[in-house]
C-alpha positions in Angstrom: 0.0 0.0 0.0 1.5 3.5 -0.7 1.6 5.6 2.1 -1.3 7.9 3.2 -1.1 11.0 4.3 -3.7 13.5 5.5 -4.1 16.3 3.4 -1.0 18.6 4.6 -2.8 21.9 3.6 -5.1 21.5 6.8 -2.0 21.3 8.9 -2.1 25.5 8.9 -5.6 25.2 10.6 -5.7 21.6 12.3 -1.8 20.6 12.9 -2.9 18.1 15.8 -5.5 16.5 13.3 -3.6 15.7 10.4 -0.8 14.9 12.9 -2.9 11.9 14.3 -4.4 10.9 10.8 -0.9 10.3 9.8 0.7 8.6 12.9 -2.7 7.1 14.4 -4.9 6.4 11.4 -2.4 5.7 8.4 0.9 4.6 10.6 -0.6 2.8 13.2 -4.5 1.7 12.5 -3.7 1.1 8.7 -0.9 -1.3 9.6 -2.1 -3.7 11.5 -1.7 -6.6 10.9 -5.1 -8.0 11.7 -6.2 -7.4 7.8 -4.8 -7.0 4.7 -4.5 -3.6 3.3 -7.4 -4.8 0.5 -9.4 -6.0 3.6 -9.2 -2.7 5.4 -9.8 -0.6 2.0 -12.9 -2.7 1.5 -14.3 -2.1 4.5 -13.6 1.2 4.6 -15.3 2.1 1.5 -18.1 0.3 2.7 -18.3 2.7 6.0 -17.6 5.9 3.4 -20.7 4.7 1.5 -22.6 3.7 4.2 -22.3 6.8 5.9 -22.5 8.8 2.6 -19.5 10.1 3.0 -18.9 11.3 -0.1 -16.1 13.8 0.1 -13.6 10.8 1.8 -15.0 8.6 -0.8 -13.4 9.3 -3.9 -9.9 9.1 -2.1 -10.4 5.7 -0.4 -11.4 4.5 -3.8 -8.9 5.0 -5.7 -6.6 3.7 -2.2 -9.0 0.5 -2.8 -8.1 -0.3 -6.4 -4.1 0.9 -5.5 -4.3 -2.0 -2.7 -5.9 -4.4 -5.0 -9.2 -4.3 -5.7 -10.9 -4.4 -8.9 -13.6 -2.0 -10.0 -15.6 -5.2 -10.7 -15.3 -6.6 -6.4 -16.0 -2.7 -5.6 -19.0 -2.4 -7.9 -20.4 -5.3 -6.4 -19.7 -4.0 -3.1 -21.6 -1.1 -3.6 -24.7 -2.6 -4.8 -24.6 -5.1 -2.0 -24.2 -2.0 0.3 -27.4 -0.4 -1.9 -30.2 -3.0 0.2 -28.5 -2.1 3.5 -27.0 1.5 3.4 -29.8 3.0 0.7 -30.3 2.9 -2.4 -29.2 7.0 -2.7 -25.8 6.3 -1.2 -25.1 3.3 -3.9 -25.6 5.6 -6.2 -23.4 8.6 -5.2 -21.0 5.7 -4.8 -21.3 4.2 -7.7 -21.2 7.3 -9.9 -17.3 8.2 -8.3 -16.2 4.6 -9.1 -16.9 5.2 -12.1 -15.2 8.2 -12.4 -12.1 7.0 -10.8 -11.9 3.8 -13.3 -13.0 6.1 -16.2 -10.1 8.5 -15.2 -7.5 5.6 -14.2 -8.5 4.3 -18.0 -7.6 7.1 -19.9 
């Protein structure tokens, strides 16, 4: 997995934030052993979509297909996720994969 980084342009107006993204989230959290870096990237796609969080989205999608998953496992993700996180949140989901693999294509 390449290394993550919170955003280093909020470290003018959160320092102590992007300071724990990096060393708790990304350094610590993200590197446990417990599950693959695919494993964690699915599931945290699945909690962005969920949640309709849309603005994290985009990033951890393109972090999903860098740590090895397909557009095709993340597309079915997603419309799995569209019975139990609603139908509006597949959607917003599935229109940035789609964006991503269209971009990544070109």
């Amino acid at each position: 997995m390449a290394k993550q980084s919170a955003p280093q342009e909020l470290a003018g107006i959160a320092p102590k934030l992007v300071e724990i993204t990096d060393n708790v989230l990304f350094a610590d959290v993200w590197e446990r052993p417990g599950l693959s870096p695919r494993d964690r990237s699915l599931v945290t796609v699945s909690a962005l979509a969920a949640l309709y969080r849309s603005e994290q989205l985009p990033y951890h999608l393109g972090v999903a297909l860098d740590n090895g998953l397909s557009v095709e496992e993340l597309s079915e993700a997603i419309t799995h996720l569209a019975f139990y996180a609603g139908w509006p949140n597949a959607m917003t989901a599935i229109t940035q994969l789609k964006e991503i693999a269209d971009e990544r294509s070109a």
